[in-house]
C-alpha positions in Angstrom: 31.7 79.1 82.6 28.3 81.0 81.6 27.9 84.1 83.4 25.3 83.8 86.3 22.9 86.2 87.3 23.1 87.8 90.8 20.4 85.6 92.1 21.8 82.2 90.4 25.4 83.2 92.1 23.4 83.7 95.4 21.5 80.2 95.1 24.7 78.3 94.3 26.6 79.9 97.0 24.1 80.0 100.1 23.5 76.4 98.7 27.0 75.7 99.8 27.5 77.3 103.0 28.1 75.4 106.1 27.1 76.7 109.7 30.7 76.9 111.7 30.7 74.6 114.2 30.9 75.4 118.0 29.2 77.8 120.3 31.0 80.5 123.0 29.4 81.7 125.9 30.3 85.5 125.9 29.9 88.0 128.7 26.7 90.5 127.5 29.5 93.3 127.0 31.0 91.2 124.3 28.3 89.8 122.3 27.5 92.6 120.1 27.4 91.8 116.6 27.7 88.1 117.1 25.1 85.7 116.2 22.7 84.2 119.0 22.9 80.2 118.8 20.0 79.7 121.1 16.7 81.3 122.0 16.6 83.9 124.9 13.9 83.2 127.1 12.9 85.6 129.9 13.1 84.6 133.3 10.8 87.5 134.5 8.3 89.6 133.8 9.5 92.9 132.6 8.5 95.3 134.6 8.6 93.0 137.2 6.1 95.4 138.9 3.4 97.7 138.6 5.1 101.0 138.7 5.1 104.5 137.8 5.4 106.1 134.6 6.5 109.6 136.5 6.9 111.1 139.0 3.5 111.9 141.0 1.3 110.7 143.9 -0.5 107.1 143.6 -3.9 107.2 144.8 -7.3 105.8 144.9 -9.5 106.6 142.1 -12.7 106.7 144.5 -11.2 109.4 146.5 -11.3 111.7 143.8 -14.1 112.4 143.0 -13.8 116.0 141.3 -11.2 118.6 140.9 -10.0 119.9 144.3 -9.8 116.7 146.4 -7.6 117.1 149.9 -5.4 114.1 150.7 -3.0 113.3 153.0 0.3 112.4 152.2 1.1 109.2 153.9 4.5 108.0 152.5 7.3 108.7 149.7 8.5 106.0 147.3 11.4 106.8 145.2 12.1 104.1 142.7 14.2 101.2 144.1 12.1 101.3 147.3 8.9 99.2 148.0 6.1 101.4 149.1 3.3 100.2 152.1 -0.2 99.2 151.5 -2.5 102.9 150.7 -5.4 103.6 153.1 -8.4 105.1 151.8 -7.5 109.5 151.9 -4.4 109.3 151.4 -1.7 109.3 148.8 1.8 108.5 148.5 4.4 111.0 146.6 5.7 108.4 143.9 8.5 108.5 141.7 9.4 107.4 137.9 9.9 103.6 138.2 9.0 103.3 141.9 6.3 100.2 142.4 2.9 101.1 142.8 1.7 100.9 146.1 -0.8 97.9 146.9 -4.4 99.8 147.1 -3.3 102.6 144.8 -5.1 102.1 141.3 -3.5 105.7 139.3 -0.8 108.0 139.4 -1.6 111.6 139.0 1.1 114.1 137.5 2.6 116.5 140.1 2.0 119.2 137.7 -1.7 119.0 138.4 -1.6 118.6 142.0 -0.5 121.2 145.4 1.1 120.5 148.1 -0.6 122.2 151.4 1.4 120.9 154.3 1.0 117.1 154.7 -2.0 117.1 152.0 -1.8 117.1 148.3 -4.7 119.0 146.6 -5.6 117.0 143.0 -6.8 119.3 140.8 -7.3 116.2 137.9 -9.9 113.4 138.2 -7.8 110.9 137.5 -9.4 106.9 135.6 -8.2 103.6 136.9 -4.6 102.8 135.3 -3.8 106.0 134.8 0.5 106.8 134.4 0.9 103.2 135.7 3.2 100.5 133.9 2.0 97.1 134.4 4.0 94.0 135.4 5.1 92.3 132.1 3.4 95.0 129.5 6.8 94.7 127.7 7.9 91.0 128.5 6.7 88.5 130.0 7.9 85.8 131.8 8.7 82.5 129.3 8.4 84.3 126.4 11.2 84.5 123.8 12.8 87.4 124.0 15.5 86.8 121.2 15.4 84.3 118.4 17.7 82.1 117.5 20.1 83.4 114.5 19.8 87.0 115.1 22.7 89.5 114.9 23.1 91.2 118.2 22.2 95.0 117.7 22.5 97.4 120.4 18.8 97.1 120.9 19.1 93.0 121.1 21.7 93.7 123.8 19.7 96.0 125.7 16.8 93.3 126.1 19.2 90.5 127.1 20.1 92.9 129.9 16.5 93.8 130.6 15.5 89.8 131.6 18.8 89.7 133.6 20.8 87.4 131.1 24.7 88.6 131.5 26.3 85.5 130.0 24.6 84.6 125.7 25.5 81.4 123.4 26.7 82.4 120.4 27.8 81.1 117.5 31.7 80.6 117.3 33.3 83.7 114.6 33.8 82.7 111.1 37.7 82.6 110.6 38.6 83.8 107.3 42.3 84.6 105.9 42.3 87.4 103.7 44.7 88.6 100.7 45.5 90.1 98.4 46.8 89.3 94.8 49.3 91.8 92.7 52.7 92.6 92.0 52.2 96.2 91.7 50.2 96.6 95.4 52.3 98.6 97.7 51.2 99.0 101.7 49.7 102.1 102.9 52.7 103.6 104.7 55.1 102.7 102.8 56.8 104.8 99.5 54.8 104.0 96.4 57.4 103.2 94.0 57.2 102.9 89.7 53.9 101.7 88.9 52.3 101.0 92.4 49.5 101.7 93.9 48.2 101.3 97.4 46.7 98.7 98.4 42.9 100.0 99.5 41.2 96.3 99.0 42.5 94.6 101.9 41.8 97.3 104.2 38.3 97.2 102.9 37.8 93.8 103.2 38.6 93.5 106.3 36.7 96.1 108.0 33.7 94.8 106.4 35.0 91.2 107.3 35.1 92.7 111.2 32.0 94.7 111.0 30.4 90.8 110.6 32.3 89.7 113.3 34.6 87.7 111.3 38.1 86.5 112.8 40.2 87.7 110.3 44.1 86.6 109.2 46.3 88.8 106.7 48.4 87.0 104.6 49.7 89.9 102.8 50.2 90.9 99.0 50.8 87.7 96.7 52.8 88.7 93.7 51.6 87.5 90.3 52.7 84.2 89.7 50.9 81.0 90.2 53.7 79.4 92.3 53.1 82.5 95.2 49.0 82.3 93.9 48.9 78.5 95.2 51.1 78.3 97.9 49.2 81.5 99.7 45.9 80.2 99.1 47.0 76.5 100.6 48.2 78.4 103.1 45.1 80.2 104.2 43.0 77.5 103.6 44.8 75.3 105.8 43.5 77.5 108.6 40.6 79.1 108.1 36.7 78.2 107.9 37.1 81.0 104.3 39.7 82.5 102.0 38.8 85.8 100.8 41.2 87.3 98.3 41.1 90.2 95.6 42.5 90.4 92.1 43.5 87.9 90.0 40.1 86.4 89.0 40.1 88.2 85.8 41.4 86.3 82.1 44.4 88.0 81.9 48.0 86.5 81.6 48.8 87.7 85.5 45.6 86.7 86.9 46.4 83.2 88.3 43.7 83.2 91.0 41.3 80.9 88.5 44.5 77.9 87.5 45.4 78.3 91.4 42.1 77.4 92.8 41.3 74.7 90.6 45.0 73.1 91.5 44.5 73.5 94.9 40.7 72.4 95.1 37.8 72.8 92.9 36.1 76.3 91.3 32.1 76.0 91.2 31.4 79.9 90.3 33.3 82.1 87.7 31.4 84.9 86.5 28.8 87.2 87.0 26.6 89.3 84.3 26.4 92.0 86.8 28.8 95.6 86.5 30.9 96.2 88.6 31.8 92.4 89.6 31.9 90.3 86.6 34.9 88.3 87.7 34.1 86.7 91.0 35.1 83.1 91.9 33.9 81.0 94.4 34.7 77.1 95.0 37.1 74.9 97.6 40.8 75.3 99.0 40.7 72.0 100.7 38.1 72.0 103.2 38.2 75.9 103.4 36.0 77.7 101.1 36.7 80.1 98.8 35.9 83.4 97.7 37.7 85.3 94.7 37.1 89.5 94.3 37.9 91.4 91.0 40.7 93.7 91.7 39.2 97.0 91.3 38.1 98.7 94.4 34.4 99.3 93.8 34.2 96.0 92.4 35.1 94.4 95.9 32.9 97.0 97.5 29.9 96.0 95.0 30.5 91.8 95.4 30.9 91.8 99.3 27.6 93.4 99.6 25.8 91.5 97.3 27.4 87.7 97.5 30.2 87.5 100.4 27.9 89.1 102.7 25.2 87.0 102.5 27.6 83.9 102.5 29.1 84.9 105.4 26.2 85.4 107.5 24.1 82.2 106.9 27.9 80.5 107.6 27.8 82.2 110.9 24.1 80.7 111.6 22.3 84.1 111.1 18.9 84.1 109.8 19.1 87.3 107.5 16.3 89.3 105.9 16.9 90.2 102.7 17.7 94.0 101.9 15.3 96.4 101.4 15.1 97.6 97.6 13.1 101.2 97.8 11.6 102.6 94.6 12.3 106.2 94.5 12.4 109.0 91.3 15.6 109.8 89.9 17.1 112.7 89.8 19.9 111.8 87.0 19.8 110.4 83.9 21.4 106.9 82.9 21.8 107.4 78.9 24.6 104.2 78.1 23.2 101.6 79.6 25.3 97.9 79.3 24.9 94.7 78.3 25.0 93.3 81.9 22.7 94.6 85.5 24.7 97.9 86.6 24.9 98.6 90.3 24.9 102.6 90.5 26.3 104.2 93.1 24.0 106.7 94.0 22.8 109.4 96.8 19.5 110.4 98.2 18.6 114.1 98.1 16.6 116.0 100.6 13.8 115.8 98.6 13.6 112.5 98.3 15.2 111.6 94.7 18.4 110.0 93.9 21.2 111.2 91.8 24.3 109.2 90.4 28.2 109.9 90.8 29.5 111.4 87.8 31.9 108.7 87.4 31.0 105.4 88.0 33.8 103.5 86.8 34.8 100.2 88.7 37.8 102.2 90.3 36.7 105.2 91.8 36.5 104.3 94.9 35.0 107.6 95.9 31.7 107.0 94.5 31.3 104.9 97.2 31.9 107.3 99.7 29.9 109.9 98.2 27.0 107.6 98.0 24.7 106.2 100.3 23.2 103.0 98.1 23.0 101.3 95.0 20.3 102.0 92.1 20.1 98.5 90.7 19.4 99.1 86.9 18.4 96.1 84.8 20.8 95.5 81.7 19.9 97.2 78.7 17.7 99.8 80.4 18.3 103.5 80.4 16.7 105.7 82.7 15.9 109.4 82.3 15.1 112.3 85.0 12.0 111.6 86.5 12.3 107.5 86.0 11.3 105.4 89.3 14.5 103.0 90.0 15.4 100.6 92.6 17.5 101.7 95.5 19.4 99.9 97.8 20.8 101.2 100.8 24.1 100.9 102.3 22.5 100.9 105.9 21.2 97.2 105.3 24.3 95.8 103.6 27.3 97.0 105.8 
């Protein structure tokens, strides 16, 4: 196959993702970082009340008419209390949140006021509205305070529970079994014999997988044979809405991840012009999709961001923006640019330039680390001190 640009790999594959079917209704506690399936409308104006925006006395405007103005204090309304109607002289010691008192039109600070006995001396000439938060100046009632397709964020979960709402329709979780392809992977914990390594993709993949609120599956290490290759992958696919794997996509006589997905369903992707990530495959097993990383670390780091992320998302029914791409001044020079679009791994500085690992070969995992984003560099292009590149940062794509 013809190797695709990042964009053409992204059309193809968000062109072929299906929404998962099915919709939980999950306590508020438990909804962060799932994806809303129906608008959130508010019930209620938010602040249901005019209140106070500190702590003070609510008066009337009119009886203060200059620095110095004598009124008695008539009643005290800390918040979660409802305060009675204000006659005309008087004032009422108010608190942060506490509703305003029907006749009151301002709040004045007690740091500008004295208290004498029963009086309060203002020593402010206070304006109509003054310190007071209307009813609804945040939300109002029937308006939509959550779209559809959004990922719940902290914030998101904070307005649900500002309109009330302690029950949200979300989308059910992407199910995805995840693996692993190599005879020479060894399990963290375990002794690394004669040409091992530890295995660092799986654990990768599936924090990332979890940070998206993916249900994920292990199905292990899958030694390098086509036999194990297509009997792991039927397995997973069997089960899950998406097979993730890593290794075994390259052209090498071990890498069987290519024959075994084409045997056990079809492969519509192969390769990217993009470094890291050139091998990447993407297709069927079954009715399960499929989604095939290079083996080296940073490689799986780089393709997850860029494609499986994406994928994932618009298969959970969010409605994703696309990441922000900054253009800042370089502080390091790229001198051997490739044939293919590089994905640096870079860091910004305190003042405001970036500045490449030393080493950014495809298995260094610690360049990713290190840095906190990606310069995206066009192929063929070198870039010298001073250059303005395209960063992206991690903070949008993890």
């Amino acid at each position: 196959m013809t190797m695709l640009s990042l964009e053409e790999a992204q059309e193809k594959m968000f062109a072929a993702a299906r929404r998962v079917k099915g919709v939980d209704r999950v306590p508020l506690a438990e909804a962060a970082g799932r994806v809303l399936a129906e608008a959130l409308v508010s019930a209620i104006d938010v602040p249901p009340a005019d209140n106070s925006g500190m702590d003070g006395y609510a008066l009337r405007c009119a009886d203060v008419a200059a620095p110095g103005a004598r009124l008695k204090v008539s009643q005290r309304i800390p918040a979660g209390s409802v305060g009675s109607a204000l006659e005309p002289r008087t004032a009422a010691r108010i608190f942060t949140g506490a509703p305003i008192p029907p006749g009151a039109d301002a709040v004045v600070m007690q740091e500008v006021c004295t208290m004498a006995d029963d009086h309060v001396v203002v020593d402010h000439v206070p304006t109509v509205g003054d310190h007071i938060r209307r009813a609804g100046e945040d939300i109002r009632r029937d308006a939509e305070v959550l779209p559809a397709g959004l990922r719940l964020t902290p914030q998101a979960i904070g307005m649900a529970a500002s309109v009330g709402a302690a029950v949200l329709p979300v989308f059910r979780r992407l199910s995805v079994g995840l693996l692993s392809t190599g005879s020479e992977l060894t399990e963290p914990g375990a002794a690394l014999p004669p040409g091992g390594i530890y295995n660092s993709n799986r654990a990768m993949l599936r924090a990332l997988l979890e940070r998206l609120g993916c249900a994920v599956e292990e199905f292990g290490n899958v030694r390098d044979t086509l036999d194990d290759t297509r009997k792991a992958l039927r397995k997973a696919g069997a089960l899950h809405d998406l097979v993730l794997s890593s290794g075994g996509v390259s052209v090498g006589e071990e890498d069987h991840v290519r024959s075994a997905v084409a045997a056990e369903g079809e492969v519509s992707l192969w390769s990217l012009a993009t470094k890291p990530g050139k091998p990447l495959a993407f297709g069927k097993i079954g009715n399960a999709d499929f989604i095939g990383m290079p083996g080296n670390p940073v490689s799986v780091f780089v393709t997850f961001l860029l494609l499986a992320r994406p994928f994932i998302l618009k298969c959970q029914g969010a409605v994703a923006a696309p990441p922000r791409t900054l253009s800042l001044v370089s502080a390091s020079a790229w001198t051997k640019p490739g044939p293919r679009r590089e994905f640096l791994r870079a860091r910004l500085r305190a003042d405001g330039r970036v500045e490449f690992y030393p080493n950014q070969s495809s298995g260094v995992l610690t360049s990713t680390l290190w840095g906190d984003g990606f310069v995206d560099n066009p192929a063929q292009q070198a870039i010298a001190v001073g250059d303005v590149v395209r960063f992206l940062p991690f903070a949008d794509l993890i």
